[in-house]
gemmi code that builds the backbone of each chain (N, CA, C; Angstrom):
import gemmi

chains = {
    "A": [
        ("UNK", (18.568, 10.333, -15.293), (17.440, 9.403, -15.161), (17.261, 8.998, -13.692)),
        ("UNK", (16.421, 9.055, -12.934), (15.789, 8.589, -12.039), (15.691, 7.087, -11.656)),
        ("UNK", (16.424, 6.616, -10.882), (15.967, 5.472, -10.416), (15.405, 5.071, -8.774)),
        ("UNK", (13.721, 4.499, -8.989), (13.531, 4.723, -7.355), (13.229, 2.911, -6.786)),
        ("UNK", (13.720, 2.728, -6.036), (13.477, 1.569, -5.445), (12.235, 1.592, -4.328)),
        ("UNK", (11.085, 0.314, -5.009), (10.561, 0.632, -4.481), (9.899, -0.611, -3.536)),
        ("UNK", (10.158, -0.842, -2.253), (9.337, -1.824, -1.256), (8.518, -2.062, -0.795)),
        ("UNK", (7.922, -3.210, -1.023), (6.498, -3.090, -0.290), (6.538, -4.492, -0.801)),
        ("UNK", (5.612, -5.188, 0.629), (5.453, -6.909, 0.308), (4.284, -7.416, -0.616)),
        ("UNK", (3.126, -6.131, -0.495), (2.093, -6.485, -1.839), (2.826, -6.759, -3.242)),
        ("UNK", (2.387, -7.656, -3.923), (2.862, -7.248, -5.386), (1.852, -6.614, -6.438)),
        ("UNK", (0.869, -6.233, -6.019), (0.178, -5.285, -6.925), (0.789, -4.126, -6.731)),
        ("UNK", (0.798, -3.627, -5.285), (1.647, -2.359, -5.015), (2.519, -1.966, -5.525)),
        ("UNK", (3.871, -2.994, -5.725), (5.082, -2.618, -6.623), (4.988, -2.600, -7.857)),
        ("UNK", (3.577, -3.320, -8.448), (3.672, -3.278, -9.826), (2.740, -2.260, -10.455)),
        ("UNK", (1.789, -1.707, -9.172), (1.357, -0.757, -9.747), (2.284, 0.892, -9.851)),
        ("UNK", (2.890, 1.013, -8.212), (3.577, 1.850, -8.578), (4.729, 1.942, -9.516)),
        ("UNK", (5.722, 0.909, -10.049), (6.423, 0.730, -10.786), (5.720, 0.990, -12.146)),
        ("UNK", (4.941, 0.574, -12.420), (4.168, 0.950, -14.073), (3.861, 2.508, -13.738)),
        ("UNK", (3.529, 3.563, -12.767), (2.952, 4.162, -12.910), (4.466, 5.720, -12.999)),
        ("UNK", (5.658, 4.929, -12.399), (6.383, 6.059, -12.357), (7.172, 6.083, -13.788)),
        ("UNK", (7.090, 4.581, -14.401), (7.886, 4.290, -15.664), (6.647, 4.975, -16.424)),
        ("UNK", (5.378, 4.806, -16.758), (5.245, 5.217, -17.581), (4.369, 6.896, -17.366)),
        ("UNK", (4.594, 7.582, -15.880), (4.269, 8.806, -16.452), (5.514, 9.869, -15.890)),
        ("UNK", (6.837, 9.690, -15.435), (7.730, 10.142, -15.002), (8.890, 9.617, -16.302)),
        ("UNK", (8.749, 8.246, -17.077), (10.300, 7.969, -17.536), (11.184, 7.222, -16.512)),
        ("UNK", (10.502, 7.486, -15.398), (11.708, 7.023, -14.264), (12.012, 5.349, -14.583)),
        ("UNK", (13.025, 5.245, -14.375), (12.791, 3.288, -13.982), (12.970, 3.109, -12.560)),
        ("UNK", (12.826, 1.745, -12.123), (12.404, 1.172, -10.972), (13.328, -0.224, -10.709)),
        ("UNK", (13.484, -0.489, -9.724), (13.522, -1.954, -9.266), (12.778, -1.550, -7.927)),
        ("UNK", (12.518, -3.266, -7.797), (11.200, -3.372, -6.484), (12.383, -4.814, -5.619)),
        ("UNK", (11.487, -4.808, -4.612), (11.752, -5.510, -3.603), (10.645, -5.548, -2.675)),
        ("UNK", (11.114, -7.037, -2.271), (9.422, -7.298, -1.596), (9.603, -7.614, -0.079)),
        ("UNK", (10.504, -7.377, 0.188), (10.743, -7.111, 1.892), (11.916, -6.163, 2.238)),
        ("UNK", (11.886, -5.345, 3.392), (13.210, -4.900, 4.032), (14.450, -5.252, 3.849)),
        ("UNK", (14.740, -6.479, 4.259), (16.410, -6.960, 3.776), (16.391, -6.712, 2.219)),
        ("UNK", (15.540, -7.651, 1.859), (15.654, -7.578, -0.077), (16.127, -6.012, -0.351)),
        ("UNK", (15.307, -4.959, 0.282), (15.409, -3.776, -0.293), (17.084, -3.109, 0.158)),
        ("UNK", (17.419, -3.718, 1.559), (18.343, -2.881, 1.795), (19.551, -3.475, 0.859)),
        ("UNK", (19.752, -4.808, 0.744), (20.701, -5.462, -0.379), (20.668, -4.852, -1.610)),
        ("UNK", (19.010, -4.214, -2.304), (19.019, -3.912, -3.238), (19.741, -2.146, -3.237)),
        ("UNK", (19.508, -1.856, -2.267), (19.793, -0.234, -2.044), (21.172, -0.169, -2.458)),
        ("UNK", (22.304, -0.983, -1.477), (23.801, -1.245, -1.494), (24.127, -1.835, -2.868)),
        ("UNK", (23.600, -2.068, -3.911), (24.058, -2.298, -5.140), (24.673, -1.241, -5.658)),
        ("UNK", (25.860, -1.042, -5.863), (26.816, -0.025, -6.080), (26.222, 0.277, -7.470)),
        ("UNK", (26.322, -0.636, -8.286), (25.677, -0.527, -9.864), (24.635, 0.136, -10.049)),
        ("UNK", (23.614, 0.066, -9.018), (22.407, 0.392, -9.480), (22.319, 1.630, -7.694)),
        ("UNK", (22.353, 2.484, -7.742), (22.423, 2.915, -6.877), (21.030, 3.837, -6.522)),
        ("UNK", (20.052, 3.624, -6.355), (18.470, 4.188, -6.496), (18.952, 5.641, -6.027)),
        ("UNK", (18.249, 6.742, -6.712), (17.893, 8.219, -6.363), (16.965, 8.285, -5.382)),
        ("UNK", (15.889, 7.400, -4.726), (14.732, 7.497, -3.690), (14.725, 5.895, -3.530)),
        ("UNK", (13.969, 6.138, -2.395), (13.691, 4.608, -1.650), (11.531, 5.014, -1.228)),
        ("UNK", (10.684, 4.133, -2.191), (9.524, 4.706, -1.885), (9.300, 2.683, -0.621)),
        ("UNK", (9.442, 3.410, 0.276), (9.203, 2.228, 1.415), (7.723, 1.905, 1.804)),
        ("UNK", (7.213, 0.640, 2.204), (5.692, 0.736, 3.118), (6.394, 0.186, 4.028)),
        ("UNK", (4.778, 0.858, 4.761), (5.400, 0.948, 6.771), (5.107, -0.406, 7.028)),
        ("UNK", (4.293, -1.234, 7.037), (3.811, -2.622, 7.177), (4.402, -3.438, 6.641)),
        ("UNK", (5.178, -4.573, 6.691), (5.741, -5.695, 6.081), (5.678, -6.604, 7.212)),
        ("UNK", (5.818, -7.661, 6.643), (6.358, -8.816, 7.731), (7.704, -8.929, 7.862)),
        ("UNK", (8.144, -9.419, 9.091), (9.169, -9.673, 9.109), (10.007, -8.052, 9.729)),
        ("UNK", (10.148, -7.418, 8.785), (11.121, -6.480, 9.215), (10.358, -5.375, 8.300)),
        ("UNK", (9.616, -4.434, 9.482), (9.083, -3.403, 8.791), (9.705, -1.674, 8.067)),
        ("UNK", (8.939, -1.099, 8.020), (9.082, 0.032, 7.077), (10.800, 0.832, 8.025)),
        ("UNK", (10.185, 1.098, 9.024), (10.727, 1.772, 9.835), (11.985, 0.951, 10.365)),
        ("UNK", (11.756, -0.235, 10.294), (13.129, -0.527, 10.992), (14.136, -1.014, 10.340)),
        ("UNK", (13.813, -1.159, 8.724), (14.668, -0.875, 7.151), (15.106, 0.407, 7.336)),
        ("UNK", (14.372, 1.208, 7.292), (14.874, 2.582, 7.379), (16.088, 2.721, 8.401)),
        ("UNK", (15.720, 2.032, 9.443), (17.227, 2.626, 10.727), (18.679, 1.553, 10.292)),
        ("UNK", (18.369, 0.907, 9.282), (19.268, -0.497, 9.101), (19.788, 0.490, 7.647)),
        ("UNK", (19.057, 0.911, 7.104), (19.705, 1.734, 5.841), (20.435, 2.439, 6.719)),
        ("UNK", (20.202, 3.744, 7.794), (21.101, 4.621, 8.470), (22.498, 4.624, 8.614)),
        ("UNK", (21.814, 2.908, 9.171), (23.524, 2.512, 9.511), (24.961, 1.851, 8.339)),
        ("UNK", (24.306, 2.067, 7.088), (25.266, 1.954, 6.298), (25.605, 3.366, 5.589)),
        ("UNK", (27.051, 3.771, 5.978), (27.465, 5.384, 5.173), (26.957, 5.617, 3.985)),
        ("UNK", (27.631, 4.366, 3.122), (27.552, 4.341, 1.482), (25.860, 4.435, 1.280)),
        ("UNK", (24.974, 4.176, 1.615), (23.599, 4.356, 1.250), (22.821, 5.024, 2.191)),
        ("UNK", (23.289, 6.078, 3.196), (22.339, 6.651, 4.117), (21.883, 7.421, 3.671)),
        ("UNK", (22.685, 8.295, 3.177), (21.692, 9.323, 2.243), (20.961, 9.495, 1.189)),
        ("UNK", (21.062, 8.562, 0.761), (18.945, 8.029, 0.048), (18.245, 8.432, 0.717)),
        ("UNK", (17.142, 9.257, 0.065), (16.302, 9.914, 0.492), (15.539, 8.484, 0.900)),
        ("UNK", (14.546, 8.376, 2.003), (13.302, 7.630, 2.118), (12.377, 8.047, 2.035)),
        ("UNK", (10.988, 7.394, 1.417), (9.257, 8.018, 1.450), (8.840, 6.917, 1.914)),
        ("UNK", (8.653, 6.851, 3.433), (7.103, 5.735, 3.911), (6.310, 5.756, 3.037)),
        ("UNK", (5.905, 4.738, 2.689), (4.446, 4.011, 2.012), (3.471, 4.079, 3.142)),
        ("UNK", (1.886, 4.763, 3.320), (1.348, 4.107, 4.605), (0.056, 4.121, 4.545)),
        ("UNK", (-1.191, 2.689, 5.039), (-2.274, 3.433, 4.651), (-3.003, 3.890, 5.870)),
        ("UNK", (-1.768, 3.711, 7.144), (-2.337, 4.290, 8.540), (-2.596, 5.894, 8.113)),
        ("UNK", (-4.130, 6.433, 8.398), (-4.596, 7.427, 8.375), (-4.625, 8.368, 9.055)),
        ("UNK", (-4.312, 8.058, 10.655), (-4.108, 8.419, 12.024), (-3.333, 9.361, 12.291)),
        ("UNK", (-3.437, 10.589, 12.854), (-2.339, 11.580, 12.822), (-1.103, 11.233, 13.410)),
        ("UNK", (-1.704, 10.599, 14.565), (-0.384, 9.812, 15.559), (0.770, 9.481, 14.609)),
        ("UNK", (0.009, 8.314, 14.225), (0.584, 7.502, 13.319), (1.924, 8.294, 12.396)),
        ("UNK", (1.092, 9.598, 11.633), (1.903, 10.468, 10.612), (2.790, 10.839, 11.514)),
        ("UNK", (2.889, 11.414, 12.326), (3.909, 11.811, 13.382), (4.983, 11.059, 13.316)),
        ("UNK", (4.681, 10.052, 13.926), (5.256, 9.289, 14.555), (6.226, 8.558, 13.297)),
        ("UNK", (5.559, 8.480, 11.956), (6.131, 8.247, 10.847), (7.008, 9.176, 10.406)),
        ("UNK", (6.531, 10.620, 10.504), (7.688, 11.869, 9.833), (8.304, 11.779, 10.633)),
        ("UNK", (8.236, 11.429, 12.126), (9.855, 11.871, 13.529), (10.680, 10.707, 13.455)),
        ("UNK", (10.903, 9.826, 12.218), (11.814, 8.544, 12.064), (12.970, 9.490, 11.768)),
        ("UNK", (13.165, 10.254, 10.481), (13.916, 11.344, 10.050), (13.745, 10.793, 8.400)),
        ("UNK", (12.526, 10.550, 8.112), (12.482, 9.971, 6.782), (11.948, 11.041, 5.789)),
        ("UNK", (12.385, 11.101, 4.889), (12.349, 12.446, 3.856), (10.862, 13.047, 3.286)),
        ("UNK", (9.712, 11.829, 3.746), (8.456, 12.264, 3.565), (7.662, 10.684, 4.040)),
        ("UNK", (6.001, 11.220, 4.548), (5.470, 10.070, 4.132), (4.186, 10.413, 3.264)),
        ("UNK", (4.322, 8.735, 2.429), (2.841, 9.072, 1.718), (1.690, 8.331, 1.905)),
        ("UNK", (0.899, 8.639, 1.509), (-0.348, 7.687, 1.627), (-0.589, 6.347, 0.612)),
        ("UNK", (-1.288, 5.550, 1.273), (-1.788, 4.538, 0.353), (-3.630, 4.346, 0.683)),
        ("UNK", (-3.990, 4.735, -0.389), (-4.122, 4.547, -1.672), (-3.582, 5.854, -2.271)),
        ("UNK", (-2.316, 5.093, -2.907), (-2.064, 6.612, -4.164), (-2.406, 6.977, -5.543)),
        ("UNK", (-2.656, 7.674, -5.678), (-3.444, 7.800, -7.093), (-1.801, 7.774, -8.353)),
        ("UNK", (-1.971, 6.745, -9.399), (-0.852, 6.510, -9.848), (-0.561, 7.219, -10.895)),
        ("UNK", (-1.578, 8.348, -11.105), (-1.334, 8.949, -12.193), (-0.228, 10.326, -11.593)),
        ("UNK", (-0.203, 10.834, -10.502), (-0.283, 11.549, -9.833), (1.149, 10.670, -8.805)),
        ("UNK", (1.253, 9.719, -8.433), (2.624, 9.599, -7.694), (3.734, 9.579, -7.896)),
        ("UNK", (4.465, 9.989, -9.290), (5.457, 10.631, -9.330), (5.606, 11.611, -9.284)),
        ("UNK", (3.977, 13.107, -8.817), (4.453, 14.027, -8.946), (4.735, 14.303, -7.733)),
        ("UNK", (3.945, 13.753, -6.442), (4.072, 13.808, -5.123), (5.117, 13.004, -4.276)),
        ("UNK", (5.839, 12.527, -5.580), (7.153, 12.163, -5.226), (8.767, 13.301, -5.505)),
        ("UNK", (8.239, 14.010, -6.745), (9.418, 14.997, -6.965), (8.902, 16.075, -5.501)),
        ("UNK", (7.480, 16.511, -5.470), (7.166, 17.474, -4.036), (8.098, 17.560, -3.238)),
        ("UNK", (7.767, 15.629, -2.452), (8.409, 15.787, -1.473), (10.211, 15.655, -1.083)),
        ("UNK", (10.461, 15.750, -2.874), (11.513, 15.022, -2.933), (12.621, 16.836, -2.626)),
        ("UNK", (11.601, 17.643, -3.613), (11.481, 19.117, -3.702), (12.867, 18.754, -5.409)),
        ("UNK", (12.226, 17.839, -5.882), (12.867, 17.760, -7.356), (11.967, 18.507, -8.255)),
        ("UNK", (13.022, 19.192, -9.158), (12.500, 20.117, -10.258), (12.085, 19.474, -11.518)),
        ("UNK", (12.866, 18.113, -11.888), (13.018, 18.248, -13.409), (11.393, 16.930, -13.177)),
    ],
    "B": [
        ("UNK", (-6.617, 14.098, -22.040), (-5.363, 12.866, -21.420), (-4.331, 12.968, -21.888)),
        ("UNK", (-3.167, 12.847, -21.414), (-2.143, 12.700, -22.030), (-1.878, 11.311, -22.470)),
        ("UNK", (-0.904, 10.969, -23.339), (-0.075, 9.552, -23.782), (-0.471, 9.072, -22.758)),
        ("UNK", (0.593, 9.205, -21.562), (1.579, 8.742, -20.732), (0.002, 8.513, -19.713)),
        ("UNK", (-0.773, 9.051, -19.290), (-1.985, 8.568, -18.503), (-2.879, 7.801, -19.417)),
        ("UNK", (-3.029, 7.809, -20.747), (-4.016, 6.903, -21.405), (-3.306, 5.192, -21.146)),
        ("UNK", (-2.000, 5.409, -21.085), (-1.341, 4.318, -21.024), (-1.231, 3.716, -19.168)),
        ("UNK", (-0.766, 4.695, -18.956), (-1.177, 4.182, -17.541), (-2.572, 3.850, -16.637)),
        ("UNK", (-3.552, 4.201, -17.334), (-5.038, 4.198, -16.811), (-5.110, 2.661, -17.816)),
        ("UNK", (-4.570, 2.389, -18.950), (-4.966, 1.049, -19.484), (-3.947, 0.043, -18.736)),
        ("UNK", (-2.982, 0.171, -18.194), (-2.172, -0.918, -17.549), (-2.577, -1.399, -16.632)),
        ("UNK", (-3.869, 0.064, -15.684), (-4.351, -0.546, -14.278), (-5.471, -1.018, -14.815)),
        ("UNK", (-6.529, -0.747, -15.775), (-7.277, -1.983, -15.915), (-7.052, -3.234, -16.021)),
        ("UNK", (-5.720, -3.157, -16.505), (-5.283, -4.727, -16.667), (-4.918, -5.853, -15.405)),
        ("UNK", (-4.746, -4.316, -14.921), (-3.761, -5.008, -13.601), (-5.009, -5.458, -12.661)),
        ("UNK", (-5.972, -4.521, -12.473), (-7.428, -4.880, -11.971), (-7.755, -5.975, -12.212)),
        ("UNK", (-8.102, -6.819, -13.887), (-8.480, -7.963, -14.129), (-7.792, -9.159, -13.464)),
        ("UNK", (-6.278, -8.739, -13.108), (-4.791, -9.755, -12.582), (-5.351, -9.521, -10.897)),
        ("UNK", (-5.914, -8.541, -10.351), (-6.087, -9.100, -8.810), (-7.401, -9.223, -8.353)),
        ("UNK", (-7.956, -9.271, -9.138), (-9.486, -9.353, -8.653), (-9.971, -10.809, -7.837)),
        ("UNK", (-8.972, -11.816, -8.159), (-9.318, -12.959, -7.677), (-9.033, -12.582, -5.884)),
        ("UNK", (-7.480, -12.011, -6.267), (-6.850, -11.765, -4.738), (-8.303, -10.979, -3.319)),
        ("UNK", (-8.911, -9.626, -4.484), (-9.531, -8.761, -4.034), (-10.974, -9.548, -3.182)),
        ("UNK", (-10.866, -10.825, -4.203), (-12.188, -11.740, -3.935), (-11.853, -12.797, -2.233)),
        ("UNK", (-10.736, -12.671, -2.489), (-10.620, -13.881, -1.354), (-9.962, -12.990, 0.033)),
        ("UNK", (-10.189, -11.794, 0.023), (-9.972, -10.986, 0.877), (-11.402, -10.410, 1.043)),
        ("UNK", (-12.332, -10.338, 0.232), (-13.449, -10.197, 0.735), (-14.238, -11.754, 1.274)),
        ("UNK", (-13.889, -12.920, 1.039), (-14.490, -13.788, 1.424), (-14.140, -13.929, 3.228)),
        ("UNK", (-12.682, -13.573, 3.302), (-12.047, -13.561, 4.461), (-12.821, -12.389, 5.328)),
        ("UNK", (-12.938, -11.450, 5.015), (-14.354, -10.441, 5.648), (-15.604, -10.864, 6.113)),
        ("UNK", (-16.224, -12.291, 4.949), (-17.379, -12.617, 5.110), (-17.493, -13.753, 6.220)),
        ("UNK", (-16.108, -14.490, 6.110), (-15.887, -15.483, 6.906), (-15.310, -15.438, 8.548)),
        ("UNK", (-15.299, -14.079, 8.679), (-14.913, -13.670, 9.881), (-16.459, -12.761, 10.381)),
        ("UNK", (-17.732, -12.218, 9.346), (-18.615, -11.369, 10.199), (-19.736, -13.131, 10.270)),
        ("UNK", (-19.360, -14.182, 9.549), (-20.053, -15.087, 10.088), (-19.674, -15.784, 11.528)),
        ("UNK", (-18.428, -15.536, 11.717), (-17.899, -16.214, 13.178), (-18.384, -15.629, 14.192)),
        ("UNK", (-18.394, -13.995, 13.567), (-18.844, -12.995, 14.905), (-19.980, -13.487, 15.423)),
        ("UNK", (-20.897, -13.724, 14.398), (-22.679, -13.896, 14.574), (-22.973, -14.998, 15.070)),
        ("UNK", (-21.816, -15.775, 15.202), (-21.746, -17.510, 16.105), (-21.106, -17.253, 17.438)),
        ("UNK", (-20.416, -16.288, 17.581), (-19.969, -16.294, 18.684), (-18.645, -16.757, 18.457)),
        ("UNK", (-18.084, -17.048, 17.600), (-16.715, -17.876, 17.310), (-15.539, -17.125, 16.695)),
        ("UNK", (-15.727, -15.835, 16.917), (-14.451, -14.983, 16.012), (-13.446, -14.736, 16.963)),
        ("UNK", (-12.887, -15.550, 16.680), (-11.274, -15.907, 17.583), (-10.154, -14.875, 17.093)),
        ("UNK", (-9.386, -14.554, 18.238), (-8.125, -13.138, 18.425), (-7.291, -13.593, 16.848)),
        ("UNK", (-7.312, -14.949, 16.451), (-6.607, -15.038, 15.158), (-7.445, -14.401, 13.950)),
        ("UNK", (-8.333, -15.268, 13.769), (-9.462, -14.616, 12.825), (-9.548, -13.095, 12.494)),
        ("UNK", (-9.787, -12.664, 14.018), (-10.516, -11.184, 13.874), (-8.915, -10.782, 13.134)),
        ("UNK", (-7.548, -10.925, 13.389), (-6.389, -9.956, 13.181), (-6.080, -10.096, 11.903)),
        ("UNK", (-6.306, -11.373, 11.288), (-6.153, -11.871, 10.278), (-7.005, -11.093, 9.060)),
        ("UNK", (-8.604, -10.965, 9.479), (-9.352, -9.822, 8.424), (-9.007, -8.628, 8.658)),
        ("UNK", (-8.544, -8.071, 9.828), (-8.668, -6.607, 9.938), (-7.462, -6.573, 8.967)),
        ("UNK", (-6.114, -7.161, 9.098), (-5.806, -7.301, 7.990), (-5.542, -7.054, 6.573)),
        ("UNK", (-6.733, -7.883, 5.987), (-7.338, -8.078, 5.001), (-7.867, -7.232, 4.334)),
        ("UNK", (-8.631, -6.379, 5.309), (-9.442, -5.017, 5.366), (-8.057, -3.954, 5.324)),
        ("UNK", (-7.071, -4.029, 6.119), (-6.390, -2.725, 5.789), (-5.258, -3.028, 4.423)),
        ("UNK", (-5.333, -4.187, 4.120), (-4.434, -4.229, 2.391), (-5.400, -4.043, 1.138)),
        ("UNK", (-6.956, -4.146, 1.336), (-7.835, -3.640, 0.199), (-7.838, -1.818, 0.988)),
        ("UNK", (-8.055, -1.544, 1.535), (-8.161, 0.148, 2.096), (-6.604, 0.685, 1.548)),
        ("UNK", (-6.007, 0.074, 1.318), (-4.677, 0.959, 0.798), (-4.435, 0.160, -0.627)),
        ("UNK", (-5.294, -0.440, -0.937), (-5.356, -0.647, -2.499), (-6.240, -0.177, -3.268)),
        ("UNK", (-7.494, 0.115, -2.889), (-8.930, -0.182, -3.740), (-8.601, 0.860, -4.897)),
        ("UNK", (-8.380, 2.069, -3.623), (-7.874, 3.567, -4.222), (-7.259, 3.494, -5.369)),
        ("UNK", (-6.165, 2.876, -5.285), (-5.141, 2.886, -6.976), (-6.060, 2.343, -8.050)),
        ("UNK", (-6.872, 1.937, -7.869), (-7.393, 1.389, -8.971), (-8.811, 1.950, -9.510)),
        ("UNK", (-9.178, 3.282, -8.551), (-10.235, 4.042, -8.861), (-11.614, 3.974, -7.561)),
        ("UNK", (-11.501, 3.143, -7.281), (-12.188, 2.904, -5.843), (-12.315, 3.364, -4.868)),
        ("UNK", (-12.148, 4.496, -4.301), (-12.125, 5.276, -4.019), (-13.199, 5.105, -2.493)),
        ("UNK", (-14.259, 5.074, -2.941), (-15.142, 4.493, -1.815), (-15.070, 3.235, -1.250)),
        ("UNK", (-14.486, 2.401, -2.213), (-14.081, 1.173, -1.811), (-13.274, 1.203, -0.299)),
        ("UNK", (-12.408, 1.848, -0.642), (-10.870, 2.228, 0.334), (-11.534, 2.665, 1.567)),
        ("UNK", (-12.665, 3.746, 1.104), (-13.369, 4.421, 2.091), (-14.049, 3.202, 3.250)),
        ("UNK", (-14.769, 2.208, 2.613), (-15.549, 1.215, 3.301), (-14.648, 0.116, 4.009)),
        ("UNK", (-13.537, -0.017, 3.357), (-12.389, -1.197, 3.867), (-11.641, 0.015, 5.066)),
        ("UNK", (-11.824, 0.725, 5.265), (-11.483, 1.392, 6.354), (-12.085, 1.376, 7.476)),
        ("UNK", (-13.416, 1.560, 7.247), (-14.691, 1.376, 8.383), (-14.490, -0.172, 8.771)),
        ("UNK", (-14.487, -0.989, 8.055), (-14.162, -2.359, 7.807), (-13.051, -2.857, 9.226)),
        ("UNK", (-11.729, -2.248, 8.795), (-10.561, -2.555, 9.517), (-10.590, -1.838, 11.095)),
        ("UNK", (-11.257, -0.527, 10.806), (-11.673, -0.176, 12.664), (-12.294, -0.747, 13.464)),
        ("UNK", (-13.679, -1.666, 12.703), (-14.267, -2.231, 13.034), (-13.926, -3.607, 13.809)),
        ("UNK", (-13.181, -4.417, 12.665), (-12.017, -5.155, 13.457), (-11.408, -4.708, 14.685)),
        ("UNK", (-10.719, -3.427, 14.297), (-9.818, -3.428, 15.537), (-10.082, -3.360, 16.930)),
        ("UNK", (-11.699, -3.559, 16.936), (-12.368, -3.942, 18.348), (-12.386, -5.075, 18.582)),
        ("UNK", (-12.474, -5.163, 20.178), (-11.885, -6.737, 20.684), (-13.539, -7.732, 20.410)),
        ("UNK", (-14.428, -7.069, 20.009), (-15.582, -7.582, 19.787), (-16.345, -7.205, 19.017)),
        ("UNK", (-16.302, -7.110, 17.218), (-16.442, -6.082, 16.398), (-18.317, -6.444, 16.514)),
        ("UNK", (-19.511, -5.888, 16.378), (-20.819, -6.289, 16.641), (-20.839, -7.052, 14.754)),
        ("UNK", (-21.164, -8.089, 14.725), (-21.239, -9.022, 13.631), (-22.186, -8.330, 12.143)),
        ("UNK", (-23.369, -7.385, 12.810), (-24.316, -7.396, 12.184), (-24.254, -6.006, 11.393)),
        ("UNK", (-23.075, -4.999, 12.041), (-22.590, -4.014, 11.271), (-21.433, -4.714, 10.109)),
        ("UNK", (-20.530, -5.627, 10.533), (-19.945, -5.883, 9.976), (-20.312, -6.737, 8.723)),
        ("UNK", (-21.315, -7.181, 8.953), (-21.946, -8.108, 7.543), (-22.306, -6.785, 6.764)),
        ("UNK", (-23.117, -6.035, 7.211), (-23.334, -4.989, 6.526), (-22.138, -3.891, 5.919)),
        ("UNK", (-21.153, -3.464, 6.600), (-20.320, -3.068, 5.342), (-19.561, -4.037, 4.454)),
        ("UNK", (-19.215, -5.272, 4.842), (-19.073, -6.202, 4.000), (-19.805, -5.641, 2.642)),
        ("UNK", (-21.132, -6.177, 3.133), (-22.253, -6.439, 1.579), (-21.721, -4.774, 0.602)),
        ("UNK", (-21.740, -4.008, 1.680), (-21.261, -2.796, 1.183), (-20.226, -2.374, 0.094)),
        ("UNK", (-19.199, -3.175, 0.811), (-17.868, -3.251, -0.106), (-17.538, -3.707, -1.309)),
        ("UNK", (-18.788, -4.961, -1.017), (-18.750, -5.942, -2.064), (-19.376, -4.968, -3.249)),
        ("UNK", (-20.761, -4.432, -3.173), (-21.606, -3.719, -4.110), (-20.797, -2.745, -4.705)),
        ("UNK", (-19.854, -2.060, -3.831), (-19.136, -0.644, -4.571), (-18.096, -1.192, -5.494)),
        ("UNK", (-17.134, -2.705, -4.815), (-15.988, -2.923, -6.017), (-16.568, -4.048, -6.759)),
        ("UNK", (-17.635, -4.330, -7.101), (-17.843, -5.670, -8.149), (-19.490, -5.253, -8.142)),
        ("UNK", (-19.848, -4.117, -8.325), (-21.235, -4.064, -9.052), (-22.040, -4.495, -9.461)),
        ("UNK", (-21.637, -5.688, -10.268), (-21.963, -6.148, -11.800), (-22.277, -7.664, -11.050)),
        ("UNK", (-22.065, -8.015, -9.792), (-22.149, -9.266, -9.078), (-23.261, -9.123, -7.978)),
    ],
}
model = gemmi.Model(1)
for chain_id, residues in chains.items():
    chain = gemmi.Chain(chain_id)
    for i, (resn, *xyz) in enumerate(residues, 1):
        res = gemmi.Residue()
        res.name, res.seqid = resn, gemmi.SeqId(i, " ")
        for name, pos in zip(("N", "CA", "C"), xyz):
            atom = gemmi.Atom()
            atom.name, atom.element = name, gemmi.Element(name[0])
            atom.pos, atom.b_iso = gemmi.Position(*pos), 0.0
            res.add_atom(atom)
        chain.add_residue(res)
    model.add_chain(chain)
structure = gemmi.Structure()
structure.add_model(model)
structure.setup_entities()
């Protein structure tokens, strides 16, 4: 079973993507609504997420600099990460894929459709 | 359709009815910033504050079928991101935005 943690400070965002991977993947979810929250939630030995679906924008402590704060813990570095982003800008994508983060995606995501462009980039089969 | 999308296409209507207020006061914040422009009064807070506004409906509208919506809250947020967005385009995709996600208003 799949579990993806997923961050982002909107709460429609988490609750849309969370409804959308539970009910067309099976997957379950826990959310978190900022960076720290997420990285505390990541290090839960119990619950140890298969993906981290991140957005690049937060307050406080954004997409990217969760991501380098996950790095630095062994036990959870290798969680895959997926930027959340609705910067459109190529720069931007660049500059988002050269973090070393396992994919980024767009926002607006179509929710019928984002767990499959989550196994893609995940390059998961089942 | 499958199950699993009949069910998920009915959760986001629901979820639609649960932010529409949000969706509303992020478009008022649009309206209340292309009226400052047209006074001369849209201050470095204001303007950052809708562009904003404009780029959390442009990475929402979409999930919920809106599609053009997302499209117009984009034009929206560039528009912002000038140090002097011209007021009278901006009222106008406003009204724009408004017509594509609430029709019926």
């Amino acid at each position: 079973m799949r579990l993806i943690l997923i961050i982002d400070d909107e709460d429609d965002i988490r609750e849309v993507a969370a409804l959308a991977l539970e009910t067309t993947a099976g997957w379950e979810t826990i959310t978190a609504c900022s960076g720290p929250d997420g990285i505390r939630a990541a290090a839960d030995p119990k619950r140890r997420p298969s993906a981290i679906l991140m957005d690049v924008m937060m307050p406080g402590m954004d997409g990217p600099t969760a991501f380098r704060e996950l790095q630095l813990k062994p036990e959870i570095a290798d969680i895959p990460v997926l930027l959340l982003t609705a910067k459109v800008q190529g720069v931007d994508q660049r500059r988002f894929a050269g973090l070393g983060v396992a994919g980024v995606l767009f926002k607006p995501f179509d929710p019928l459709t984002l767990a499959a462009q989550i196994s893609a980039a995940l390059g998961w089969k089942d | 359709m499958g199950d699993a999308e009949e069910k998920t296409t009915a959760l986001l209507a629901a979820l639609w009815v649960k932010v529409r207020p949000m969706v509303e006061e992020r478009l008022a914040l649009l309206d209340a910033a292309a009226a400052a422009a047209a006074s001369g009064a849209l201050g470095e807070a204001q303007r950052t504050e809708a562009c904003g506004a404009a780029h959390k409906l442009a990475g929402s509208l979409g999930m919920y079928g809106y599609d053009e919506g997302t499209a117009v809250a984009r034009k929206i947020e560039a528009l912002l991101g000038e140090a002097a967005p011209d007021a009278g385009r901006l009222r106008a995709l406003n009204a724009e935005l408004r017509r594509v996600v609430f029709p019926e208003s």
